[in-house]
C-alpha positions as CSV (number, residue, x, y, z in Angstrom):
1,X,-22.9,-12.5,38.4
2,X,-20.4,-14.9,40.1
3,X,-20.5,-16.4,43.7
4,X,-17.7,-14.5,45.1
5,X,-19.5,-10.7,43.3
6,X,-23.0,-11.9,44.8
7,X,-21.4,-12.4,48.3
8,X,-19.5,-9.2,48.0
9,X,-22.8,-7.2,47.0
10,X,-24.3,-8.6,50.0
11,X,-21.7,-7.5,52.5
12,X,-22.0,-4.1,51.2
13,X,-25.7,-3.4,51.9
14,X,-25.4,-5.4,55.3
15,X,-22.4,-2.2,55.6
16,X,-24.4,0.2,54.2
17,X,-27.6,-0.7,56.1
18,X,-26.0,-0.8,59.9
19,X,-23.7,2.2,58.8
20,X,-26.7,4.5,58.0
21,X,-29.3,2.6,61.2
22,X,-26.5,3.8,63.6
23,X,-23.7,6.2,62.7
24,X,-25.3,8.3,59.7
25,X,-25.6,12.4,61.3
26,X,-28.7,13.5,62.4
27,X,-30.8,15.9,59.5
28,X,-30.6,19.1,60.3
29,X,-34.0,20.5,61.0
30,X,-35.7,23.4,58.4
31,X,-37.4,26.1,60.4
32,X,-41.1,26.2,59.0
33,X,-42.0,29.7,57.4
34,X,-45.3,30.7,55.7
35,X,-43.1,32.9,53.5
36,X,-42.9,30.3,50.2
37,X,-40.4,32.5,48.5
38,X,-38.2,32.1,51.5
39,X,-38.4,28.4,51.5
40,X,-37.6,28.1,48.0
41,X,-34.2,29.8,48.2
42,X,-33.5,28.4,51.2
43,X,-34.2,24.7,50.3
44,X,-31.5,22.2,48.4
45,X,-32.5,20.8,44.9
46,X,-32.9,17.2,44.2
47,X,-29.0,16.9,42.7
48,X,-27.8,19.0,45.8
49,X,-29.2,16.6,48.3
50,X,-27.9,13.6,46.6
51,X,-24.5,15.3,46.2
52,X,-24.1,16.1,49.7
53,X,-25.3,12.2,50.8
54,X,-22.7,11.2,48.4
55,X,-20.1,13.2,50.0
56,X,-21.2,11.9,53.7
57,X,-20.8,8.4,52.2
58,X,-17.5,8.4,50.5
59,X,-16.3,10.8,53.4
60,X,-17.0,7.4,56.0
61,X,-17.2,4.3,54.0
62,X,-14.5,5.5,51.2
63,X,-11.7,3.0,53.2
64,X,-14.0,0.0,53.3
65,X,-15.3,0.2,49.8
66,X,-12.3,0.8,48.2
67,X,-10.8,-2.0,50.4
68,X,-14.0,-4.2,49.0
69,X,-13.2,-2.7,45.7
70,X,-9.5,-3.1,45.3
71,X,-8.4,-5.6,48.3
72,X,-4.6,-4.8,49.1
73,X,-4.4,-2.8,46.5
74,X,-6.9,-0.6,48.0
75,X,-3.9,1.8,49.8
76,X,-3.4,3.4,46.1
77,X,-7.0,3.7,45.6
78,X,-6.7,7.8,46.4
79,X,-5.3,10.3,45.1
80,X,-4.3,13.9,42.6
81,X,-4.0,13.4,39.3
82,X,-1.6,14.7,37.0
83,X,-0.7,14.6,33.6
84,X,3.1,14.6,32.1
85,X,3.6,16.0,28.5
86,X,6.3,14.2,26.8
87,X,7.5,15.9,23.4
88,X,9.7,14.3,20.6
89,X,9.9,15.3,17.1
90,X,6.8,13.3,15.8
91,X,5.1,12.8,19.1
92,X,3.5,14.3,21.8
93,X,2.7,12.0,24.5
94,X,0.9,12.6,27.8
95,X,1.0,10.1,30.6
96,X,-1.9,10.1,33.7
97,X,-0.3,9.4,37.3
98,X,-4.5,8.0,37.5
99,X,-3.5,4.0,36.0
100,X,0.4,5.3,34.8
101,X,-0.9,5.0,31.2
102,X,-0.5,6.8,28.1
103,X,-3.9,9.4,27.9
104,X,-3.2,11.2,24.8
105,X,-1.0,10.5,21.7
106,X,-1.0,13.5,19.0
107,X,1.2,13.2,15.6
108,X,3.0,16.6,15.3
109,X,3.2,16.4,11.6
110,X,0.4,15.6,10.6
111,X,-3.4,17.0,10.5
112,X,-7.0,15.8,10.6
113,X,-9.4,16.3,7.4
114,X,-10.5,19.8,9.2
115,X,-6.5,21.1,9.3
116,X,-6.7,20.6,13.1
117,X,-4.0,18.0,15.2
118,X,-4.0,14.5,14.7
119,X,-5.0,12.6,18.0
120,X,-4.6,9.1,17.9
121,X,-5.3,8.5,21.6
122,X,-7.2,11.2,24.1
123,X,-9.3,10.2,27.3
124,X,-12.9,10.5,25.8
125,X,-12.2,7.9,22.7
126,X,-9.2,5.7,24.6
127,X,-8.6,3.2,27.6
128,X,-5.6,1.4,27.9
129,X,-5.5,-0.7,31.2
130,X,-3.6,-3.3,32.9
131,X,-5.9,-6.1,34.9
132,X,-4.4,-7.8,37.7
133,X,-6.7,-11.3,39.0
134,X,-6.7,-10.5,43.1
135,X,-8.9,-11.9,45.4
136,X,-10.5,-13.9,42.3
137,X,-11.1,-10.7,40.5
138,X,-9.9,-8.7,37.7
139,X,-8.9,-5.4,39.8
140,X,-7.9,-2.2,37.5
141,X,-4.9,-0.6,37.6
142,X,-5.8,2.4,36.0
143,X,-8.1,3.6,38.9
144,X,-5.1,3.2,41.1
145,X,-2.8,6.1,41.3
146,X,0.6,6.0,41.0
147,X,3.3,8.7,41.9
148,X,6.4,10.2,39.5
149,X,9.7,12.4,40.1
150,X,9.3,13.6,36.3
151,X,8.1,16.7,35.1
152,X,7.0,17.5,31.3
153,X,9.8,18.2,28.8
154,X,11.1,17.8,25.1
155,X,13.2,14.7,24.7
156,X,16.5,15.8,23.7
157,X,18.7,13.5,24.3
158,X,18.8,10.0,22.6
159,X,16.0,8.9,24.5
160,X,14.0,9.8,27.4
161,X,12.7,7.6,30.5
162,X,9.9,8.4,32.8
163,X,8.7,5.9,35.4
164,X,5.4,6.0,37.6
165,X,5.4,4.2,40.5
166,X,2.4,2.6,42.4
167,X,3.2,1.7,46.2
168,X,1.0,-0.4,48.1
169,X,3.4,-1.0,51.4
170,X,7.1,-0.4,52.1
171,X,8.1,-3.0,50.3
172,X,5.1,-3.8,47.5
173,X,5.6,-1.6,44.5
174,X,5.1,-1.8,40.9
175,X,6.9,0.5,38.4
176,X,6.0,1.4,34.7
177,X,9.4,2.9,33.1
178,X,8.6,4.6,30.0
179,X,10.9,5.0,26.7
180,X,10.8,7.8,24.4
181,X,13.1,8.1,21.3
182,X,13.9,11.5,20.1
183,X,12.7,10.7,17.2
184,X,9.9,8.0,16.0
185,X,6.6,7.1,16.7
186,X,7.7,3.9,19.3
187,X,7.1,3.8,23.0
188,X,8.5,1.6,25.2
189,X,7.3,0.4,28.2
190,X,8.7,-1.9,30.7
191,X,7.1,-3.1,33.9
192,X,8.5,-4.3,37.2
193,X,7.2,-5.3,40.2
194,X,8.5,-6.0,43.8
195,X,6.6,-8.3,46.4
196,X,3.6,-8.3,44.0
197,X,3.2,-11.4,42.8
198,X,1.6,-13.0,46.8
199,X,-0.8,-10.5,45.7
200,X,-2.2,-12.3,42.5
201,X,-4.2,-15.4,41.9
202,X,-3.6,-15.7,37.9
203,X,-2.2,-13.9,35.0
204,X,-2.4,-10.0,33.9
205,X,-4.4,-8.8,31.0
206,X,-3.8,-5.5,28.8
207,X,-6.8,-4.3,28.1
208,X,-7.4,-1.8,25.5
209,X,-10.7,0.0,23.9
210,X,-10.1,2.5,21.2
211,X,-12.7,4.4,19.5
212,X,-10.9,4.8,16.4
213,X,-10.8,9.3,15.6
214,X,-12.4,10.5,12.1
215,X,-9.3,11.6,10.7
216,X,-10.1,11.2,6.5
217,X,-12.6,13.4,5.1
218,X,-14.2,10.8,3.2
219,X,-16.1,9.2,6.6
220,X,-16.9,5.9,4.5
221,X,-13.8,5.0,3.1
222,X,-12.5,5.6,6.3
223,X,-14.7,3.2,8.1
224,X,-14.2,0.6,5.1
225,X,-10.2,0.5,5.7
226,X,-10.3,0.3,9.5
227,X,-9.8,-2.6,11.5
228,X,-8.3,-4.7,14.1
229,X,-5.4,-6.7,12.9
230,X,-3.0,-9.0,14.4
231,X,0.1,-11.4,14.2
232,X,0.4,-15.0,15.6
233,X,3.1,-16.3,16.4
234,X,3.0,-19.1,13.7
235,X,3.4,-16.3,11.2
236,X,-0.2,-15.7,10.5
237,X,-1.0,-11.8,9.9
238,X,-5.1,-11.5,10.0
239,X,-7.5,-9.1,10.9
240,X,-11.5,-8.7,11.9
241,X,-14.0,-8.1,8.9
242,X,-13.1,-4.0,7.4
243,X,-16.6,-4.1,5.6
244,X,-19.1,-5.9,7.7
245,X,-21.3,-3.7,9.5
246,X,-22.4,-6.4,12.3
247,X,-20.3,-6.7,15.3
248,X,-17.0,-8.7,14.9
249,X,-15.2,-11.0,17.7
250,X,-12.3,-13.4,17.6
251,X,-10.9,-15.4,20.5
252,X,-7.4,-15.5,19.4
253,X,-6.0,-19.1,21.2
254,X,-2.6,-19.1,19.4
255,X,-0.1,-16.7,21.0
256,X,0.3,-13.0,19.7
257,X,3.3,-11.2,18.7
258,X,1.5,-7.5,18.2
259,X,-2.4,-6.5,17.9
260,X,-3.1,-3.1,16.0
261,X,-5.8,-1.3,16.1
262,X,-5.4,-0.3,11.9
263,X,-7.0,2.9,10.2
264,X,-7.1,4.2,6.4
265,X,-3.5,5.8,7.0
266,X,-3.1,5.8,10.6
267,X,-2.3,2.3,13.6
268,X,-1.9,2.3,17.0
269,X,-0.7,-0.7,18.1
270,X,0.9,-2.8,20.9
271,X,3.6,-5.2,20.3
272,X,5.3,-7.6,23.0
273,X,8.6,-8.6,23.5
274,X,7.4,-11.8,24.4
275,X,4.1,-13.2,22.8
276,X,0.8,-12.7,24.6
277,X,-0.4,-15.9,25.4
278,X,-3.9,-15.5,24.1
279,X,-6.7,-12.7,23.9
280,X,-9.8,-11.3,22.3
281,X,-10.5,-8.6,19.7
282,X,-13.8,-6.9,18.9
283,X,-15.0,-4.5,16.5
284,X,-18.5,-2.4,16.1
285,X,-19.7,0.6,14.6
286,X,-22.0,3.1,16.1
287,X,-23.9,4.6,13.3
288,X,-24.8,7.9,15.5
289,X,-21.2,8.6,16.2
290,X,-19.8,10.9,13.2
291,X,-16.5,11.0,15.6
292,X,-15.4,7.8,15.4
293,X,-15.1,5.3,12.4
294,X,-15.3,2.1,14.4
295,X,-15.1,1.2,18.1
296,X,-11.9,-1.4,18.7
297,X,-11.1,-3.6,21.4
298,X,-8.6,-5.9,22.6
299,X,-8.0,-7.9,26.0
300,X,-4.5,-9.7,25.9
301,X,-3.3,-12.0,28.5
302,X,0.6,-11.0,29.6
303,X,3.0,-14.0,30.3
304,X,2.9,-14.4,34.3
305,X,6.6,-15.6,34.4
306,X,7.5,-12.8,33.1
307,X,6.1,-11.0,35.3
308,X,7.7,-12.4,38.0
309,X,10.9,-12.5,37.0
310,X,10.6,-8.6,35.5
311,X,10.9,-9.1,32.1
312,X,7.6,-7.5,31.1
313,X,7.8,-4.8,28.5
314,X,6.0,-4.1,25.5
315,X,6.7,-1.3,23.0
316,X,3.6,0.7,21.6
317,X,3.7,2.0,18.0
318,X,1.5,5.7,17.2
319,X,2.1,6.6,13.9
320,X,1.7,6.8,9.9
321,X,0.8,4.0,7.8
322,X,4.1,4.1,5.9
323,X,5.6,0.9,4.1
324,X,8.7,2.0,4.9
325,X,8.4,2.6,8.6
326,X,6.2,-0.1,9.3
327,X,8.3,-3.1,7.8
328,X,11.0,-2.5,11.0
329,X,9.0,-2.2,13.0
330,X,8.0,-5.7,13.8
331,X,7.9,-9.0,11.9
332,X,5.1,-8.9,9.1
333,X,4.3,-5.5,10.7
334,X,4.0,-3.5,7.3
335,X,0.8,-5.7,6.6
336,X,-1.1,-2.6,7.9
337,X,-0.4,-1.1,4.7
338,X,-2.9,-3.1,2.5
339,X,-1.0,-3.6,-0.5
340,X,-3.4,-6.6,-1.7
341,X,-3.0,-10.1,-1.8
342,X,-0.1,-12.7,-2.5
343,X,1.0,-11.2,-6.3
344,X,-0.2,-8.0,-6.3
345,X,1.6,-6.8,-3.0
346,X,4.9,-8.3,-4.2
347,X,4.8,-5.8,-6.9
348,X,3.7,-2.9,-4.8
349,X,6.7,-3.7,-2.4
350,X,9.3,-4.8,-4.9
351,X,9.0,-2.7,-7.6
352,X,5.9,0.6,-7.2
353,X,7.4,1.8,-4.0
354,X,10.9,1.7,-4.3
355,X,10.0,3.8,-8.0
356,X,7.8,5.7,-5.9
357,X,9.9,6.8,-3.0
358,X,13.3,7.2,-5.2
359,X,10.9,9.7,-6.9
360,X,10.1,11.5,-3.7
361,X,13.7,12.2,-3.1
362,X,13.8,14.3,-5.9
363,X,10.4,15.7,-6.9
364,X,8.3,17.2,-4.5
365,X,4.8,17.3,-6.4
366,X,3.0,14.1,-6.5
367,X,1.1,14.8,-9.8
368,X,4.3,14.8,-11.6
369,X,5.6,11.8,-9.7
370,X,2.6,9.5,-11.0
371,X,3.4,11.6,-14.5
372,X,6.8,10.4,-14.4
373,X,5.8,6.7,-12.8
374,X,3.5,5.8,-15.8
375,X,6.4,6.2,-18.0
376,X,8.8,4.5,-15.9
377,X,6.5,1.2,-16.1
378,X,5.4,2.0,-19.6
379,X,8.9,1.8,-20.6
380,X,9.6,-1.6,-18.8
381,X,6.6,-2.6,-20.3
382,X,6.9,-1.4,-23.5
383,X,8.2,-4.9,-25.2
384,X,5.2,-6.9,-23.9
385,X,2.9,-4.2,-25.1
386,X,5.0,-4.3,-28.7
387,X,4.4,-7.9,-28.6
388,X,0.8,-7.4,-27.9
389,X,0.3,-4.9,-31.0
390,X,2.7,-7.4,-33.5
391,X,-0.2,-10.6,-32.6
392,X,-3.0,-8.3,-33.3
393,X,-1.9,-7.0,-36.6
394,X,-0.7,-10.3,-37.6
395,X,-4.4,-11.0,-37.1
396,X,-5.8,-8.3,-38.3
397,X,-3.9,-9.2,-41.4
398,X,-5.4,-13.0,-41.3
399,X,-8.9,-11.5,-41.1
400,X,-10.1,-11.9,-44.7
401,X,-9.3,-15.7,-44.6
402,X,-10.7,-16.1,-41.3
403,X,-14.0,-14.6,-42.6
404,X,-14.0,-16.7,-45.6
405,X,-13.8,-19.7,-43.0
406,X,-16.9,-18.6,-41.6
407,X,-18.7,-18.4,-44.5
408,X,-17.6,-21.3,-46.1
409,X,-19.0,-23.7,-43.0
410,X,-21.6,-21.5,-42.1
411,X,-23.8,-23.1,-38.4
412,X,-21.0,-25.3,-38.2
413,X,-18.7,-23.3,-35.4
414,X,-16.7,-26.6,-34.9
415,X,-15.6,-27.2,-38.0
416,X,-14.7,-23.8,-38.8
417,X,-13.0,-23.5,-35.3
418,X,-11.0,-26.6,-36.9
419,X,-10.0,-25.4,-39.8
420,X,-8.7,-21.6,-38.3
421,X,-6.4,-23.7,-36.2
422,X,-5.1,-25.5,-39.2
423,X,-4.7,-22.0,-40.8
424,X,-3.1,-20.9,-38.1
425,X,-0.5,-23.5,-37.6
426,X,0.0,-23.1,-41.1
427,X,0.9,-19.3,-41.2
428,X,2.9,-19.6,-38.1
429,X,0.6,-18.0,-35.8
430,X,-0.1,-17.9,-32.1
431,X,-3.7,-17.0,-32.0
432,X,-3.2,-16.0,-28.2
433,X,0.2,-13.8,-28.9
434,X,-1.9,-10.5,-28.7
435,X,-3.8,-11.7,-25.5
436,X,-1.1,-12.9,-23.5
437,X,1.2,-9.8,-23.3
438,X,-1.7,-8.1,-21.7
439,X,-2.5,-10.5,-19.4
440,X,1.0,-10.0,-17.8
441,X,0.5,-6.8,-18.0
442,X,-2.8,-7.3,-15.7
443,X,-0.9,-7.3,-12.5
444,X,0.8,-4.3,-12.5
445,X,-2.9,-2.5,-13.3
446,X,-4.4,-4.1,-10.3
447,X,-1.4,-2.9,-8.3
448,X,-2.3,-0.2,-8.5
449,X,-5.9,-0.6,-6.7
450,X,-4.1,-0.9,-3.2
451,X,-1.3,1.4,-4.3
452,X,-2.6,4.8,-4.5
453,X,-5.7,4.9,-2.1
454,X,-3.4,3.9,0.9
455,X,-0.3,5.4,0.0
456,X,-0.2,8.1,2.9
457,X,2.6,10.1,1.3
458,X,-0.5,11.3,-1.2
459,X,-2.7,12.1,2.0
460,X,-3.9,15.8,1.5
461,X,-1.2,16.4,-1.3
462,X,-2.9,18.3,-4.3
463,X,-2.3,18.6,-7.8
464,X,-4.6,20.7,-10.1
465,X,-7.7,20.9,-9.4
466,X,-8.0,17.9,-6.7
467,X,-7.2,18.9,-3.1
468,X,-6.0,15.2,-1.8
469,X,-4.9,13.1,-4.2
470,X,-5.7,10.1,-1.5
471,X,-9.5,10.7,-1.7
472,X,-11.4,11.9,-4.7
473,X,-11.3,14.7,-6.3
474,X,-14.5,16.5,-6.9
475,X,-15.4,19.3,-8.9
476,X,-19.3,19.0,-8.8
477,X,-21.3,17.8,-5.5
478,X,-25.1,17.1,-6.4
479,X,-27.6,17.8,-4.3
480,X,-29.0,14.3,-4.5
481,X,-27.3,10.3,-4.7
482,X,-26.8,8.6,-7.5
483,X,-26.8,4.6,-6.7
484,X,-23.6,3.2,-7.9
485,X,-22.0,6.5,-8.2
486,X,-22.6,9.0,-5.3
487,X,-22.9,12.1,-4.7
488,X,-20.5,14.2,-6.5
489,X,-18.5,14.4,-9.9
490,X,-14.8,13.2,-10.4
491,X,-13.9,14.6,-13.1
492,X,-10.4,12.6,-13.2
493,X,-12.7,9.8,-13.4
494,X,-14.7,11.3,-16.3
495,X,-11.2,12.0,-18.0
496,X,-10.0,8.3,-17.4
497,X,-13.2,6.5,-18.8
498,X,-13.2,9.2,-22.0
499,X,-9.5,8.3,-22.5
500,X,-10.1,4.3,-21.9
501,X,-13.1,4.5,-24.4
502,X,-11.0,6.1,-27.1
503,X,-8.2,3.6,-26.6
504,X,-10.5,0.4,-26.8
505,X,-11.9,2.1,-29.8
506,X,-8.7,2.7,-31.4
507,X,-7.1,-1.3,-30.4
508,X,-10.1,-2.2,-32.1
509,X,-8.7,-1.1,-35.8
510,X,-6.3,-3.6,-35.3
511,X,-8.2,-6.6,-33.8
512,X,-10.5,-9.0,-35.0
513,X,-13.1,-8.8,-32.4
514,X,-16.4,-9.3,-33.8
515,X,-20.0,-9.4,-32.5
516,X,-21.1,-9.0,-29.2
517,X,-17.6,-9.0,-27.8
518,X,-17.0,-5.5,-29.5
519,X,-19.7,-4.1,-27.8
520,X,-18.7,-5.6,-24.7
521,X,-15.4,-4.4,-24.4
522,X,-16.9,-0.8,-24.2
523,X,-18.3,-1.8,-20.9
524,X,-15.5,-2.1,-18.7
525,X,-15.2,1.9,-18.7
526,X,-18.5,2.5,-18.2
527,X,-18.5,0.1,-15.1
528,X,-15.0,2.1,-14.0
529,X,-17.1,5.3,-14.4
530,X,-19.5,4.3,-11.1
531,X,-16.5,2.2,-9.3
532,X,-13.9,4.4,-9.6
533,X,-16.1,7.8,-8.9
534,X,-15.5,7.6,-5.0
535,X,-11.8,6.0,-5.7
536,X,-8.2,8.1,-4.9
537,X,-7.8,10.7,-7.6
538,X,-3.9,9.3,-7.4
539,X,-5.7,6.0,-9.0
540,X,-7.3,8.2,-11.7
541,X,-5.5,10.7,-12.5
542,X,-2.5,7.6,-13.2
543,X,-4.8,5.7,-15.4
544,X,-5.8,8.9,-17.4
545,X,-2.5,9.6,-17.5
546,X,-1.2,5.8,-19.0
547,X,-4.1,6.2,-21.6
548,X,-2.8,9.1,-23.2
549,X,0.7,7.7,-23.2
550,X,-0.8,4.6,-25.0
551,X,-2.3,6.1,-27.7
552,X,1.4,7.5,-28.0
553,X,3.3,4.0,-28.2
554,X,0.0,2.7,-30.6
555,X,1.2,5.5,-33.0
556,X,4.6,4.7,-33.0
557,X,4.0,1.0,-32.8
558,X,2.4,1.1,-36.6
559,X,5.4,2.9,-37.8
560,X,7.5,0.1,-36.8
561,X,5.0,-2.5,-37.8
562,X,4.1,-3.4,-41.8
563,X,0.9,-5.2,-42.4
564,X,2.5,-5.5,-46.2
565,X,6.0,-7.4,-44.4
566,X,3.8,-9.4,-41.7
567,X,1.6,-10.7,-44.9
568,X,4.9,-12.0,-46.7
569,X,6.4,-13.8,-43.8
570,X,3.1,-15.0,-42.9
571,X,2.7,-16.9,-46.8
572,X,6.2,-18.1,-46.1
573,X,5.3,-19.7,-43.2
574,X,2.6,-21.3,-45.3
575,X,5.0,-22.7,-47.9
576,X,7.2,-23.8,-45.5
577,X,5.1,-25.4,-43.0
578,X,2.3,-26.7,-46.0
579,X,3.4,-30.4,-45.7
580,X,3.6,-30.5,-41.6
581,X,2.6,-32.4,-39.5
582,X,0.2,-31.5,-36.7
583,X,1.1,-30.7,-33.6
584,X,0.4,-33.2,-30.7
585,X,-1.9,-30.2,-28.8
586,X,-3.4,-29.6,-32.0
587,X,-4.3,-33.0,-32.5
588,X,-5.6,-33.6,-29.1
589,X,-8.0,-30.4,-29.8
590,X,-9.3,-31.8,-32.9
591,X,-9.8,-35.2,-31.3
592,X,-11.8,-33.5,-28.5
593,X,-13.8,-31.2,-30.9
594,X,-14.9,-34.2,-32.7
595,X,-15.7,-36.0,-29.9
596,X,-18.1,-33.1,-28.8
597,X,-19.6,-32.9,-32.0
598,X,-20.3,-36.6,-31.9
599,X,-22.1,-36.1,-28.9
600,X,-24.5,-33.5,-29.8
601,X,-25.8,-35.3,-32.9
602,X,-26.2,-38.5,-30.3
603,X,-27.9,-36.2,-28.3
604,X,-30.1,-34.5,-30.9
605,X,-31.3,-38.5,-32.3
606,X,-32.3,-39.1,-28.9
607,X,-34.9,-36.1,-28.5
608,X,-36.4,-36.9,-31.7
């Protein structure tokens, strides 16, 4: 507690002190009975009495204390409160003549995970204020009340303009003006002020607290994905912690172009048309609230000369989580889409999506969309993957020799290593040709682990035997928790880690993967099993999907390719290439392999 709030608490209990000592009505006297049941009905309860002192006090004092409260702003300080409906053709919007702010934002064309409307923004979950610094405290705007000519309607023209005004004297006002497209999920808002400014001692401050709605049946993943996120003005997008459990805070010091308050599918956010000059966003979760995912908050400081010279506005965006929206909406806005870092969300943007929403135009059930995606890519890809099949066989082929290598130097790893890379050279052969192909194709597979569990065109779309193809799909919930895995059965999963198994087993014909490493490839599909369990069944069903395809261009792939040819060219290569000289890279591996062996039998004198 400051100075100036200690002194002001003081000078209310001198007020309430001499106003109850001398002015305060006189009780009115109970006639005594002996009749206790007459008593009792007669008699107040506890909350009665208290109500009814409550109501002598504000009835007297409400002037002063509002005045103590509010200072000149104290005139606005009473009031009726309305509420104006607002409808556009994704949006309806109601405003509170209590504060002049939005109260409730519903998305008309969309639906919770229980089929009921989508509410962004109601009055028990959101508070959106402005904060004026009078009399060397932050006074609150939304307490005030305001006044407005408009009436609810449907926007049908272009757009649609309602303005609240708050009037504090015949020539002190301050006016929000309201924009509403007839279509889209942007509000505008512009702020203007007359004879204010005397009244202020510093800056303005938007202050905003969302408890962030359940909207995603899967309450976890929901949690996981939602955030606070904002833009700098440097060009920095960044956001609070999604999976930390603790409570987050940031101070932001450099200027902000927009702050979001950023769900699974789903932002409401605030962006200015001139950068906020600094603020503070904070993020907790309340473990015992199954209504809310996280609760958001964000205090953003308004230019002041702006203010002045009315030139405030800010636009507000309610709305979907869609690439394609978000991207004009404001610079680096479409970040709320998480579409993974630097490499990976290049190819999401440049090359998945556009696929993807050329697709929707045309096909209207998501399952066949991914159908038809996986041989889109698999096509594109199909050289690379040709390539990667060719260095395998060519291997495969080499395999006998390569063996006999082995034997031939048994414990000695180094100087059989040697020796393969002088076969190799030799015969023409890149040893990492059947690696590298894949390794581009890595990308495009990771891609794929933003893609599909935040594409929001996928939200609640089924296809077979999965409801939502954003979430999983599950055909078996247990009755108990498997760690790792959870506490249901996807069979898409099942079907993608079958499928992967039988196409590792089947690349394996053609490698020369020996060992341990043979063993360990089956892994990676056992891990996918647990991982991908409580993944979007988009994600699996796409991967099942590629797999089968696969085994497809495997079987055509051998066609085309002839151990019996490969062989040939391969001793050709060895005739031609018999009396060549080694390559500097080669050299420079030999050099260092001898090097290494030198130093391990230095080593192994000096422990004996």
């Amino acid at each position: 507690m400051d100075r100036n709030q200690f002194i002001g608490l003081i000078v209310m209990l001198v007020f309430i002190t001499v106003y109850f000592q001398f002015f305060a009505p006189e009780p009115i006297p109970v006639e005594e009975s002996n009749n206790t049941t007459e008593l009792s009905d007669q008699n107040l309860n506890e909350s009665e009495i208290v109500t009814q002192s409550e109501l002598v006090l504000s009835d007297s004092a409400k002037t002063r204390l509002n005045e103590m409260k509010f200072g000149l702003f104290s005139s606005a300080a009473s009031g009726v409160e309305e509420e104006i409906a607002i409808e556009n053709e994704d949006l309806i919007i109601k405003f509170s003549t209590k504060g002049g702010m939005l109260s409730y934002v519903e998305l008309k064309n969309f639906q919770d995970f229980r089929g009921e409307p989508l509410i962004l923004v109601d009055k028990a979950h959101s508070d959106i204020d402005l904060l004026v610094n009078h009399l060397s405290k932050n006074v609150d705007i939304s307490e005030l009340y305001f006044t407005t000519n408009s009436r609810s309607k449907k926007v049908s023209a272009d757009t649609a303009r309602i303005s609240f005004r708050l009037t504090l004297a015949a020539d002190q006002t301050l006016t929000y003006t309201y924009s509403i497209p007839k279509q889209g999920y942007e509000i505008g808002l512009k702020v203007e002020q007359q004879n204010i400014t005397p009244l202020l001692q510093g800056g303005m401050i938007l202050s905003w607290k969302q408890k962030m709605n359940r909207l995603e049946l899967d309450f976890k993943d929901a949690r996981n994905r939602s955030t606070v996120k904002y833009r700098t003005t440097i060009g920095d997008v960044d956001e609070l912690s999604m999976t930390s459990t603790d409570n987050e805070e940031e101070n932001l010091e450099t200027p902000i172009d927009w702050v979001s308050f950023r769900q699974k599918f789903f932002t409401s956010s605030v962006i200015g048309n001139s950068p906020f000059t600094k603020g503070y966003i904070s993020s907790s979760i309340n473990f015992e609230d199954t209504t809310s995912t996280k609760n958001t908050a964000a205090s953003l400081n308004l230019p002041l000369e702006d203010f002045i010279a009315n030139k405030t506005a800010l636009r507000f965006y309610f709305g979907p989580n869609n690439y394609a929206i978000l991207k004009n909406v404001a610079p680096d806005f479409g970040e709320n889409v998480d579409l993974g870092w630097s490499v990976l969300s290049w190819i999401n943007k440049y090359a998945i999506i556009p696929i993807f929403h050329f697709l929707e135009q045309f096909i209207d059930n998501y399952g066949v969309i991914i159908i038809i995606m996986v041989f889109i890519l698999k096509l594109v890809l199909s050289p690379l993957t040709y390539k990667s099949h060719l260095g395998m066989a060519k291997m495969k082929v080499m395999k006998p020799e390569l063996d006999e290598l082995k034997e031939k130097h048994g414990d000695d790893a180094q100087k059989a290593q040697q020796e393969q890379m002088a076969l190799y050279q030799k015969v023409g052969i890149n040893p990492l040709s059947g690696c590298i192909p894949m390794v581009l194709q890595m990308p495009i597979l990771f891609a794929m682990f933003y893609f599909f569990p935040n594409s929001i065109e996928l939200r609640q779309e089924g296809f077979l035997w999965a409801s939502d193809l954003s979430t999983y799909d599950s055909v078996l919930s247990l009755p108990f928790t498997i760690p790792f895995y959870g506490d249901h059965v996807s069979l898409f999963t099942i079907l993608m880690t079958a499928s992967t198994i039988l196409y590792t087993w089947s690349n394996s014909q053609v490698t020369t993967v020996q060992g341990p490493m043979k063993s360990l490839q089956y892994m990676m599909p056992i891990m996918f099993l647990f991982f991908l369990n409580s993944y979007a069944s988009g994600l699996t069903f796409y991967y099942f999907v590629s797999n089968i395809v696969s085994f497809g261009q495997i079987a055509l792939f051998r066609k085309f390719i002839d151990e019996g040819k490969i062989k040939a060219i391969l001793d050709e290569n060895r005739k031609k290439n018999k009396d060549k000289k080694k390559s500097k890279f080669q050299q420079k591996l030999e050099d260092a392999m001898k090097s290494s062996k030198e130093a391990q039998k230095k080593s192994k004198k000096k422990n004996k």
